[in-house]
VOFITI-952615 format. One record per atom (N, C-alpha, C): residue number from 1; residue in three letters; atom name; x negated, y, z negated. Coordinates in Angstrom, 3 decimals. Each point is the difference from the previous one (the first is absolute). Layout:
! residues N
resi,resn,name,c1,c2,c3
NUM,ALA,CA,X,Y,Z
...
//
This chain:
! residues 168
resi,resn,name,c1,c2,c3
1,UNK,N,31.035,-40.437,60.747
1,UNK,CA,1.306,-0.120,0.611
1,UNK,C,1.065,0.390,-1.021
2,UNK,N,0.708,0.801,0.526
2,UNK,CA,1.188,0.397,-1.145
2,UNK,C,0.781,-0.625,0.163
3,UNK,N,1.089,-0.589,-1.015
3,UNK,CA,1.256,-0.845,0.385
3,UNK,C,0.815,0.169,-1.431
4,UNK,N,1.507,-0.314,0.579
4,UNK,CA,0.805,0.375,-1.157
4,UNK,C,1.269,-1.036,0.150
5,UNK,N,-0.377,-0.607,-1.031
5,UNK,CA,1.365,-1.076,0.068
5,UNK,C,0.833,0.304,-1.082
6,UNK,N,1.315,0.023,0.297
6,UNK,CA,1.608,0.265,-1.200
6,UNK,C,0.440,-1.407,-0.524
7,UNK,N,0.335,-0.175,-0.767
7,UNK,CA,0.739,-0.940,-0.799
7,UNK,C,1.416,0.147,0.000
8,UNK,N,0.287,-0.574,0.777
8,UNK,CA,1.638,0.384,0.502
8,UNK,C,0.617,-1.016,-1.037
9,UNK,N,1.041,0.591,-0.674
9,UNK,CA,1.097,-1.159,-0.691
9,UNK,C,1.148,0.747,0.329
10,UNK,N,0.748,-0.827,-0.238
10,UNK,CA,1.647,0.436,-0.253
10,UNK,C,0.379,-0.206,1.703
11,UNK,N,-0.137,-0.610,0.822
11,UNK,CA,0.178,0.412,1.269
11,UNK,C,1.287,-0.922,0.542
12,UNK,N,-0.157,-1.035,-0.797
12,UNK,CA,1.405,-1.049,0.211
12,UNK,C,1.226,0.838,-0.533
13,UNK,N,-0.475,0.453,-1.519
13,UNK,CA,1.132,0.620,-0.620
13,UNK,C,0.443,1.445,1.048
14,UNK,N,-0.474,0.947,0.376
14,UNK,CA,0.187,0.871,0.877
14,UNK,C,1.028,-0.797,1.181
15,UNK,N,-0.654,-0.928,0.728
15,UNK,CA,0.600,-0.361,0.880
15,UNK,C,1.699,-0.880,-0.391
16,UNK,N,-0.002,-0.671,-0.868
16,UNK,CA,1.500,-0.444,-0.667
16,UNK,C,0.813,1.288,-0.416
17,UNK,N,-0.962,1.602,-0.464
17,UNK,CA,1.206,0.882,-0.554
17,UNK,C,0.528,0.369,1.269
18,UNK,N,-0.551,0.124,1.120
18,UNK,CA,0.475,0.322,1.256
18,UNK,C,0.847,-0.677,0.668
19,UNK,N,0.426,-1.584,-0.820
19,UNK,CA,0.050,-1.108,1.278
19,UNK,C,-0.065,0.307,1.274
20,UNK,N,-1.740,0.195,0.274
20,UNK,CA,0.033,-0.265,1.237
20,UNK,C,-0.794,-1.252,0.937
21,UNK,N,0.716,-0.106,1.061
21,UNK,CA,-0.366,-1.210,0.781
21,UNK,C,-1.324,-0.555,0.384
22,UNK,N,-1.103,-1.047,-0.006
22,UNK,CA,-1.003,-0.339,0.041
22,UNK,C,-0.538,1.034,1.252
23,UNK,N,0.677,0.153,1.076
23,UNK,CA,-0.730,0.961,1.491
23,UNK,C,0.249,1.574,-0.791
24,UNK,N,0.648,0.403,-0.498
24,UNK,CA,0.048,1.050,-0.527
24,UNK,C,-1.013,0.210,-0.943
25,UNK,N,-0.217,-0.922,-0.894
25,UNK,CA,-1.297,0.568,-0.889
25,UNK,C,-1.221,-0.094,0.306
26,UNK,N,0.109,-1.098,0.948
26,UNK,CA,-1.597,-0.016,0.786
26,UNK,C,-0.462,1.336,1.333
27,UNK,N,1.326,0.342,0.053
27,UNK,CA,-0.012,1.200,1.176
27,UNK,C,-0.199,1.203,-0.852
28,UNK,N,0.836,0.128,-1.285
28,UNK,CA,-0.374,1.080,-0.908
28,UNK,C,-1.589,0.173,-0.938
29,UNK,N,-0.786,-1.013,-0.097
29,UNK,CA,-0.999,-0.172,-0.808
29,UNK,C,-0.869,-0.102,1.708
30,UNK,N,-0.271,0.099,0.710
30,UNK,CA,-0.714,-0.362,1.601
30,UNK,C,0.108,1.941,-0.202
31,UNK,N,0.743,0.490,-0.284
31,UNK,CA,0.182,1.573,0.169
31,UNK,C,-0.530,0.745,-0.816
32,UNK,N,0.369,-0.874,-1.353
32,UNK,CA,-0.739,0.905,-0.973
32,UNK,C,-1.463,-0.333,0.369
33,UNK,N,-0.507,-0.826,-0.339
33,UNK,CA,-1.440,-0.180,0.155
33,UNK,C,-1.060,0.830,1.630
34,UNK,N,1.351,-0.112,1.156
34,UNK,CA,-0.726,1.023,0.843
34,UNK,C,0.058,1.000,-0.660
35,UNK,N,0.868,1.020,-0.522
35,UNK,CA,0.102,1.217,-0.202
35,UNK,C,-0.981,0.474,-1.246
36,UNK,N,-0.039,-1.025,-0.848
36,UNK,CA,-1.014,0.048,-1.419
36,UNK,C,-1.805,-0.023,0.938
37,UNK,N,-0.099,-0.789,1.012
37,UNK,CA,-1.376,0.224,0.845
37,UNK,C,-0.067,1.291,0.520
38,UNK,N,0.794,0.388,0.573
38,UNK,CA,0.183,1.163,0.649
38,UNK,C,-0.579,1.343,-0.899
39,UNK,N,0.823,-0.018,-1.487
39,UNK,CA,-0.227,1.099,-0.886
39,UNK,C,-1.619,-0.774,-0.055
40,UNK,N,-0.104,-0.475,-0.550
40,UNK,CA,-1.422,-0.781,-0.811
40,UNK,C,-1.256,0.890,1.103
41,UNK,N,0.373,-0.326,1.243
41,UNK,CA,-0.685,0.552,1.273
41,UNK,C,-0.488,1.442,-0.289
42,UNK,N,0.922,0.703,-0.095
42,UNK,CA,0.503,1.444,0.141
42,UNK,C,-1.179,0.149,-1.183
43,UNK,N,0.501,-0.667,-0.882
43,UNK,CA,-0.927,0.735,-1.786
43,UNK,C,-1.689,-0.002,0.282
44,UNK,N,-0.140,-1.873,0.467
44,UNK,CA,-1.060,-0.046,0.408
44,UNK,C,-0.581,1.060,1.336
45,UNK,N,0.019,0.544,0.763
45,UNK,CA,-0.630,1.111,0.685
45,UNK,C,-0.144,1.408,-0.833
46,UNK,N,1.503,0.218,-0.824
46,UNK,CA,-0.084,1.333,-0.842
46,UNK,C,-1.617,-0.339,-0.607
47,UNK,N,-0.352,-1.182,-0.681
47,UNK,CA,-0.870,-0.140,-1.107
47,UNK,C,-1.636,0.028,1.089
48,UNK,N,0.182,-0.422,1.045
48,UNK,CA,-1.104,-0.437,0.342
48,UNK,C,-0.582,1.820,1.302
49,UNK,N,1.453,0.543,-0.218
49,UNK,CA,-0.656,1.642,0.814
49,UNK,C,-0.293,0.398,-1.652
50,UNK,N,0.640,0.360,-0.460
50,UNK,CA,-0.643,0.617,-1.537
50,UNK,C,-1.263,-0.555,-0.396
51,UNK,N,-0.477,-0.931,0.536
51,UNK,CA,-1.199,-0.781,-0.861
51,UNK,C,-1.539,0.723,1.332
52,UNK,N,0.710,0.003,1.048
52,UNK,CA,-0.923,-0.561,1.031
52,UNK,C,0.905,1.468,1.348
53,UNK,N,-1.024,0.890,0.504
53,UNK,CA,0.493,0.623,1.096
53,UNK,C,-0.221,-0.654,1.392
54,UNK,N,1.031,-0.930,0.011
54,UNK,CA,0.402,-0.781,1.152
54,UNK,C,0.674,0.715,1.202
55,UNK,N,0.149,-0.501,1.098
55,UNK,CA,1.286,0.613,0.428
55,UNK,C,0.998,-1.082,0.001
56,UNK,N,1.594,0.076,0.087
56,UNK,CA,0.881,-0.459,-0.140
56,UNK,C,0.050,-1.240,0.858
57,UNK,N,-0.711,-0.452,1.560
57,UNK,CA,-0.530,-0.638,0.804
57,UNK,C,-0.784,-1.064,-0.845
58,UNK,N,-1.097,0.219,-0.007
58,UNK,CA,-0.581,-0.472,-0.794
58,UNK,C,0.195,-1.349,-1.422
59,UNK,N,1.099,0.921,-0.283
59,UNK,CA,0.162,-1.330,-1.268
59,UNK,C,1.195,-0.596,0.857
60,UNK,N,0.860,0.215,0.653
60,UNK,CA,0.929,-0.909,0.471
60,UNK,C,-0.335,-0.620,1.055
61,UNK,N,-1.452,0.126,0.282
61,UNK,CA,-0.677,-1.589,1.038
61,UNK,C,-0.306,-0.909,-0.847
62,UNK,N,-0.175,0.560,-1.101
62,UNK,CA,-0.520,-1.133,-0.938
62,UNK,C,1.309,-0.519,-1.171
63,UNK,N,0.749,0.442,0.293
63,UNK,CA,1.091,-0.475,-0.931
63,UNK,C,0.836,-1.238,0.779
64,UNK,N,0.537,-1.063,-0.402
64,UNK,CA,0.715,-0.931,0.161
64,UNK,C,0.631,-0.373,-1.128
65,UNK,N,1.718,-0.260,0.408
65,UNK,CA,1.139,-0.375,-0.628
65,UNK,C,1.015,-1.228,0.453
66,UNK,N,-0.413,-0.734,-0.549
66,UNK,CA,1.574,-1.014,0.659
66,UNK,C,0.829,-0.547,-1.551
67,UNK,N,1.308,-0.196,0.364
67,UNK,CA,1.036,-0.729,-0.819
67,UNK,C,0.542,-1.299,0.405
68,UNK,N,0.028,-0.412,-0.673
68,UNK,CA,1.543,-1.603,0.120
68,UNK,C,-0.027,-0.382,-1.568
69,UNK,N,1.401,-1.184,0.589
69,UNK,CA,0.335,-0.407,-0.996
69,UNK,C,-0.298,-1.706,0.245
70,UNK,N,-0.938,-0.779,-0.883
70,UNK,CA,-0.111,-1.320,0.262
70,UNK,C,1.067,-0.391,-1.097
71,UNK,N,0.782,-1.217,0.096
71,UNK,CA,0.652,-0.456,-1.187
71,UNK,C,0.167,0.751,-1.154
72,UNK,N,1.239,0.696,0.052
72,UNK,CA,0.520,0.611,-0.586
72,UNK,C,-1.269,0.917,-1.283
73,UNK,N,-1.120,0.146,1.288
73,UNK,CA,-0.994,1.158,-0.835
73,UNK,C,-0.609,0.892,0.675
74,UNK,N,0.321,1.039,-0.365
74,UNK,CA,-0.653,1.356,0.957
74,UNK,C,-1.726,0.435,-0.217
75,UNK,N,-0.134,-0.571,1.065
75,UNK,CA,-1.567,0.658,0.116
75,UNK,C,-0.129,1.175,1.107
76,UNK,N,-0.816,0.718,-1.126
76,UNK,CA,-0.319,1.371,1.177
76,UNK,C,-1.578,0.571,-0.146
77,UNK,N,-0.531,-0.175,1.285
77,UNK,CA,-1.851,0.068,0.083
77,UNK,C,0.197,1.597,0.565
78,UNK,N,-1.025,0.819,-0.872
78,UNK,CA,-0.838,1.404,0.665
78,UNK,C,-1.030,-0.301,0.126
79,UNK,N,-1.013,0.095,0.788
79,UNK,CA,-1.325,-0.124,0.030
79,UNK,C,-0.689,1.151,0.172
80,UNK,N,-0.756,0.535,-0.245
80,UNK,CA,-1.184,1.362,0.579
80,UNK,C,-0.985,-0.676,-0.019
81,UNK,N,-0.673,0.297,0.944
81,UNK,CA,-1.198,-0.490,0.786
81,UNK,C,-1.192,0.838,-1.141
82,UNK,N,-0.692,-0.176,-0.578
82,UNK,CA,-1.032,0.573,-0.474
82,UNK,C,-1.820,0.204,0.630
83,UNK,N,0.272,-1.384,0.937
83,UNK,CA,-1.368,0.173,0.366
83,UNK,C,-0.515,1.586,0.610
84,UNK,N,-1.312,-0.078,0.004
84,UNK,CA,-0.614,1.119,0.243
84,UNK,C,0.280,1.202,1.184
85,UNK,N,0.515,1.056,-0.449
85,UNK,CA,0.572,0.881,1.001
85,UNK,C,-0.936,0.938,0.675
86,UNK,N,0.171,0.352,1.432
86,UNK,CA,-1.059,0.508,0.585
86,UNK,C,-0.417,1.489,-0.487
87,UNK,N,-0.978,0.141,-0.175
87,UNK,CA,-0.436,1.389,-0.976
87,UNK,C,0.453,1.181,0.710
88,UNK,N,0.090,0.013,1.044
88,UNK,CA,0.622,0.869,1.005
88,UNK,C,0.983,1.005,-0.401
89,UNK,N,1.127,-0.783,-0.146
89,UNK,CA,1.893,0.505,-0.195
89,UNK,C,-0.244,0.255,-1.315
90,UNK,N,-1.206,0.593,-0.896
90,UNK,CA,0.019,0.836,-1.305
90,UNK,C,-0.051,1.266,0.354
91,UNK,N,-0.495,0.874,0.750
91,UNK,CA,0.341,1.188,0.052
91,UNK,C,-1.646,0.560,0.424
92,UNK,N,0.055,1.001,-0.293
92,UNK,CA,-1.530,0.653,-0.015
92,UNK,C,-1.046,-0.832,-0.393
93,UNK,N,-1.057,-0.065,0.305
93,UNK,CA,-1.479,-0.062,-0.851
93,UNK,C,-1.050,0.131,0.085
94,UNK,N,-0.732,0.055,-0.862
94,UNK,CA,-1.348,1.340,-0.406
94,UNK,C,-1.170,-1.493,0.258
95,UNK,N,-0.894,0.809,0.520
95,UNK,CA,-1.230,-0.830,0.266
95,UNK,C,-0.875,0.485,-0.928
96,UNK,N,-0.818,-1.549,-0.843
96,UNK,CA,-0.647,0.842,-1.124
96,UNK,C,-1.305,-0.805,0.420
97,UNK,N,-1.105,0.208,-1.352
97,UNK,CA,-0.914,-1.152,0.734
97,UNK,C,-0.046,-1.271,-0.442
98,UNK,N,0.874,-0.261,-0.843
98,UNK,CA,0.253,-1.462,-0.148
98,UNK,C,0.970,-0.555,1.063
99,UNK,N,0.852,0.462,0.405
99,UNK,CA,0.887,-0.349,1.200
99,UNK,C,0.839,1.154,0.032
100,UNK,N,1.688,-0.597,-0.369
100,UNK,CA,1.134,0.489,0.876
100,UNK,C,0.538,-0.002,-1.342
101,UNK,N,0.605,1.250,-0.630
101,UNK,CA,0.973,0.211,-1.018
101,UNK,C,1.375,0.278,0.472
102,UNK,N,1.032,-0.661,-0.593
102,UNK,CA,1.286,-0.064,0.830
102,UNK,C,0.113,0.700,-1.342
103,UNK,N,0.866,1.413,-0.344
103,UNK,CA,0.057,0.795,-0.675
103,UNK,C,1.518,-0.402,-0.722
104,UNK,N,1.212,-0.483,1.288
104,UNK,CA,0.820,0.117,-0.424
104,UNK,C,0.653,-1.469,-0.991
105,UNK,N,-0.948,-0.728,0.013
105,UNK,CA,-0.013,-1.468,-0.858
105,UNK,C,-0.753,0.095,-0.730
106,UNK,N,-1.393,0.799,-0.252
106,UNK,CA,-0.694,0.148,-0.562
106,UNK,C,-1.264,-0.907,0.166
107,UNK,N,-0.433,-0.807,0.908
107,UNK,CA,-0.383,-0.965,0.231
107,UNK,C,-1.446,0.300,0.669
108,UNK,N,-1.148,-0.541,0.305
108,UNK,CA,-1.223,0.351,0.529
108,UNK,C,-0.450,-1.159,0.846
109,UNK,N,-0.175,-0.198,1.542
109,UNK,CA,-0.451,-1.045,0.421
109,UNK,C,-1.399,0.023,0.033
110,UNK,N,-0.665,-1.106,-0.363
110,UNK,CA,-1.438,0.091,0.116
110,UNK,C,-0.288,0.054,1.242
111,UNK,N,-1.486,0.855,0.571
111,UNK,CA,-0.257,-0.900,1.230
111,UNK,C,1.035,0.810,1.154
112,UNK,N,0.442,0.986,0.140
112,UNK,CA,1.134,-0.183,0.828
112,UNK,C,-0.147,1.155,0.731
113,UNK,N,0.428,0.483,1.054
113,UNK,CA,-0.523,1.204,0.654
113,UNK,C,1.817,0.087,1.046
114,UNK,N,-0.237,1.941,0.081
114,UNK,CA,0.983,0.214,0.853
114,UNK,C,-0.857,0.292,1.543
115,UNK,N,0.760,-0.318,0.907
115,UNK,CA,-0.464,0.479,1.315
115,UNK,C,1.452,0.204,0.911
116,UNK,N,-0.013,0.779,0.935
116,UNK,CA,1.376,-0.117,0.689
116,UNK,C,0.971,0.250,-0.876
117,UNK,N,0.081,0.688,-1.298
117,UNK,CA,1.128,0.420,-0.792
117,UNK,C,1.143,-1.589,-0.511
118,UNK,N,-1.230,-1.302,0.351
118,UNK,CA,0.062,-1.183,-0.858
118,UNK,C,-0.770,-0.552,-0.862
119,UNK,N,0.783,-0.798,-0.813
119,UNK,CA,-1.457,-0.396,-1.283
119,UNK,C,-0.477,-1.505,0.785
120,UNK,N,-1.253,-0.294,-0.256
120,UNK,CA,-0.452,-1.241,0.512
120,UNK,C,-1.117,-0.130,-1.032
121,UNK,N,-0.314,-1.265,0.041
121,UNK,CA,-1.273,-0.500,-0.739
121,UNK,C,-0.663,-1.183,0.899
122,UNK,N,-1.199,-0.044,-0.418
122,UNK,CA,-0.715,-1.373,0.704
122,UNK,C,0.448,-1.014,-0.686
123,UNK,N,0.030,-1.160,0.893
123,UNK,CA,-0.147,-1.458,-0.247
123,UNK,C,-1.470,-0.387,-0.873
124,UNK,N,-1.071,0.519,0.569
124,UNK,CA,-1.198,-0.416,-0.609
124,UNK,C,-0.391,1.208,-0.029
125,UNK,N,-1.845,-0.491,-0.538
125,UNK,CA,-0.890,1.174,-0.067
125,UNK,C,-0.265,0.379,1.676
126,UNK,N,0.059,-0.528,1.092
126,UNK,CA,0.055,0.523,1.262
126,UNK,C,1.220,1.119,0.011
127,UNK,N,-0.758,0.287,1.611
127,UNK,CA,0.946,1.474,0.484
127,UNK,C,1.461,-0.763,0.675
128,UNK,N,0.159,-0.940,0.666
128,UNK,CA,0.957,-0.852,0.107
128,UNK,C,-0.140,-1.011,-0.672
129,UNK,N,1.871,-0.767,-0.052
129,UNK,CA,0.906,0.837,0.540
129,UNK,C,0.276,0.479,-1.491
130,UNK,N,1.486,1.010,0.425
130,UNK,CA,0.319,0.865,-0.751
130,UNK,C,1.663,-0.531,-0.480
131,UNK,N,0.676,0.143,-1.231
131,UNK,CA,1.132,-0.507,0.153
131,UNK,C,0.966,1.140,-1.299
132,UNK,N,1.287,-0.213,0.287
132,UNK,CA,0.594,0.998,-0.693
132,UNK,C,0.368,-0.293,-1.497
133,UNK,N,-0.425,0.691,-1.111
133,UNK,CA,0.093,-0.551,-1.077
133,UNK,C,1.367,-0.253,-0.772
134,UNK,N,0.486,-0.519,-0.909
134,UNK,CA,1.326,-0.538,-0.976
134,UNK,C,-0.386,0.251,-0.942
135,UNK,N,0.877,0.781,-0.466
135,UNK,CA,0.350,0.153,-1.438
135,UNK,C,1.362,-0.980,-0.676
136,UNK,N,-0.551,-0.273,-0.786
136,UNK,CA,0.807,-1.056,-1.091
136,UNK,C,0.513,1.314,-1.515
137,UNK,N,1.750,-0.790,0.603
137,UNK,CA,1.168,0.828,-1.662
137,UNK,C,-0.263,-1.198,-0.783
138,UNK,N,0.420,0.722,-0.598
138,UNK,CA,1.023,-0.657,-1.444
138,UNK,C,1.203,0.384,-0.345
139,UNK,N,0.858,-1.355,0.280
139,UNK,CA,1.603,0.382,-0.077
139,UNK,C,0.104,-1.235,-1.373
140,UNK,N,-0.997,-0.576,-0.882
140,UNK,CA,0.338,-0.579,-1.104
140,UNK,C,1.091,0.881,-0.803
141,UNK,N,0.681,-0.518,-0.261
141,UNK,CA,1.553,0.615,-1.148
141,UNK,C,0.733,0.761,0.689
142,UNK,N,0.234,-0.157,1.198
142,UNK,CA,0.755,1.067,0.783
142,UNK,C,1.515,-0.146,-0.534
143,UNK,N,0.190,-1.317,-0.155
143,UNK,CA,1.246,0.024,-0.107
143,UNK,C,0.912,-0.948,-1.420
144,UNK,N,-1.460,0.153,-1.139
144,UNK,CA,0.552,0.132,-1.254
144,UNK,C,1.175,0.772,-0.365
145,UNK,N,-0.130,1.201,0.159
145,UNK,CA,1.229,0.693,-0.863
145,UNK,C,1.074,0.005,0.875
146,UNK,N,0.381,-1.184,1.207
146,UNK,CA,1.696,0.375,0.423
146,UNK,C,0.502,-1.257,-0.175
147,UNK,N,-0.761,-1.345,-0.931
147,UNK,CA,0.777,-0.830,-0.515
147,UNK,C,1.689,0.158,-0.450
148,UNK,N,-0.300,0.708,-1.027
148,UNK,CA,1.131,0.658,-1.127
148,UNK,C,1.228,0.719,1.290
149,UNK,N,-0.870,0.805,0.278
149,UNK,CA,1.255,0.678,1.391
149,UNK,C,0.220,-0.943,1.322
150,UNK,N,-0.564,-1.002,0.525
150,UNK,CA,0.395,-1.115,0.852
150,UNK,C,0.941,-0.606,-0.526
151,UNK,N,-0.210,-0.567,-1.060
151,UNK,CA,0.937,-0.667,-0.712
151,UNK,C,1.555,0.431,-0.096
152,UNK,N,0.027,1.341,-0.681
152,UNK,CA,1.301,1.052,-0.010
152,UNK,C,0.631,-0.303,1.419
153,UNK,N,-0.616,0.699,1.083
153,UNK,CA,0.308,0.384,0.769
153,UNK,C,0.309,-1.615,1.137
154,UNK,N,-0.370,-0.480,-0.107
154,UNK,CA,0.626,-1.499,-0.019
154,UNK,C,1.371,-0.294,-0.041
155,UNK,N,0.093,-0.046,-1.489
155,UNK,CA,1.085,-0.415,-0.717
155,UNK,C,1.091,1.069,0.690
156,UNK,N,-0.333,1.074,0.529
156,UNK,CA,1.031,1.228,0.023
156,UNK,C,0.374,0.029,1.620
157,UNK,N,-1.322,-0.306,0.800
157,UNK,CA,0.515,-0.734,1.288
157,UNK,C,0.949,-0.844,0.397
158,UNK,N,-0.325,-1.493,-0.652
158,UNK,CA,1.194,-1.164,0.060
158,UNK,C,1.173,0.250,-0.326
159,UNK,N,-0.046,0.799,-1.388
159,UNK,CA,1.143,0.045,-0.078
159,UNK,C,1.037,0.894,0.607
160,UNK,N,-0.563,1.299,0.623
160,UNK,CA,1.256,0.636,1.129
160,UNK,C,-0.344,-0.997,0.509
161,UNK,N,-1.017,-0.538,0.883
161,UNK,CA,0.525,-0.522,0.921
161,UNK,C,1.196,-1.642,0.604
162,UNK,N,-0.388,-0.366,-1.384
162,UNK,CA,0.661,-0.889,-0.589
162,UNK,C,1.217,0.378,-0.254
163,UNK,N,0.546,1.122,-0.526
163,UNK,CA,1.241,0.441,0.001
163,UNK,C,1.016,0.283,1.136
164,UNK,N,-1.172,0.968,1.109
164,UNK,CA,0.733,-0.116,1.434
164,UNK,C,0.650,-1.025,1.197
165,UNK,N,-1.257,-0.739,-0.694
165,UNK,CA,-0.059,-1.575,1.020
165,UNK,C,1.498,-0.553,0.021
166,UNK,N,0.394,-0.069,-1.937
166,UNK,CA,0.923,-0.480,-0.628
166,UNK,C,1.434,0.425,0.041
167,UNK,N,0.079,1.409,0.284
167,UNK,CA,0.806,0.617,-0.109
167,UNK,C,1.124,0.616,1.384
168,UNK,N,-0.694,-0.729,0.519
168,UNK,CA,0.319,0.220,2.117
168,UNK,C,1.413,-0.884,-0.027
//
């Protein structure tokens, strides 16, 4: 599971250089943190089509995002679904005699046979039944390197928006 938590400081002080009003900073930090999910979103799919020839469908069934703010603290959840994706929505693949080579992951299912221009494998050593196989990613460290730039881009959110809120 990838996850990335910021160490937010300075956030009182931000909010006193603004004097702005308790509904104002909770409405301005409720914004930043959607809009900081939002980018976070965006990066995470860039990283996970570059890694993996998905289609664009695909990873955004499996993506989930929500924001709030509990007591004066902004939490914001992305989730990607990792469990095993149907071998299918990879693209082409070559029937070998060990199974099913998905070329474009690089990946080899044991055991696995195409018929009907689908991949399937048995349940058992019987001829039934038959069921469609999953392939399992790896999205470990996906989202190591946007600590440093979450963070920035944070701080650079609240504060227009913190400025506008203020400035009306």
């Amino acid at each position: 599971m990838a996850e990335l938590t910021l160490e937010l400081r300075q956030l009182e002080q931000l909010r006193d250089d603004f004097a702005a009003t308790e509904q104002q900073y909770n409405q301005a930090l409720l914004y930043t943190i959607k809009d900081l999910n939002r980018w976070l979103t965006s990066q995470v799919i860039k990283e996970v089509k570059k890694k993996y020839p998905l289609k664009l469908k695909e990873i955004k069934r499996r993506l989930f995002g929500r924001a709030k703010v509990f007591n004066h603290e902004a939490v914001s959840w992305l989730w990607l679904g990792v469990r095993g994706m149907n071998a299918n929505i990879f693209g082409r693949a070559v029937q070998t005699q060990q199974g099913v080579y998905l070329p474009s992951i690089k990946k080899l299912i044991p055991g696995a046979f195409i018929a009907n221009g689908k991949i399937w494998q048995r349940k058992s050593r019987s001829r039934m039944p038959i069921m469609t196989p999953t392939v399992e990613l790896d999205f470990d460290g996906l989202l190591d390197k946007y600590s440093v730039l979450a963070e920035k881009k944070f701080y650079h959110i609240l504060d227009d928006k913190l400025r506008s809120t203020t400035q009306r």
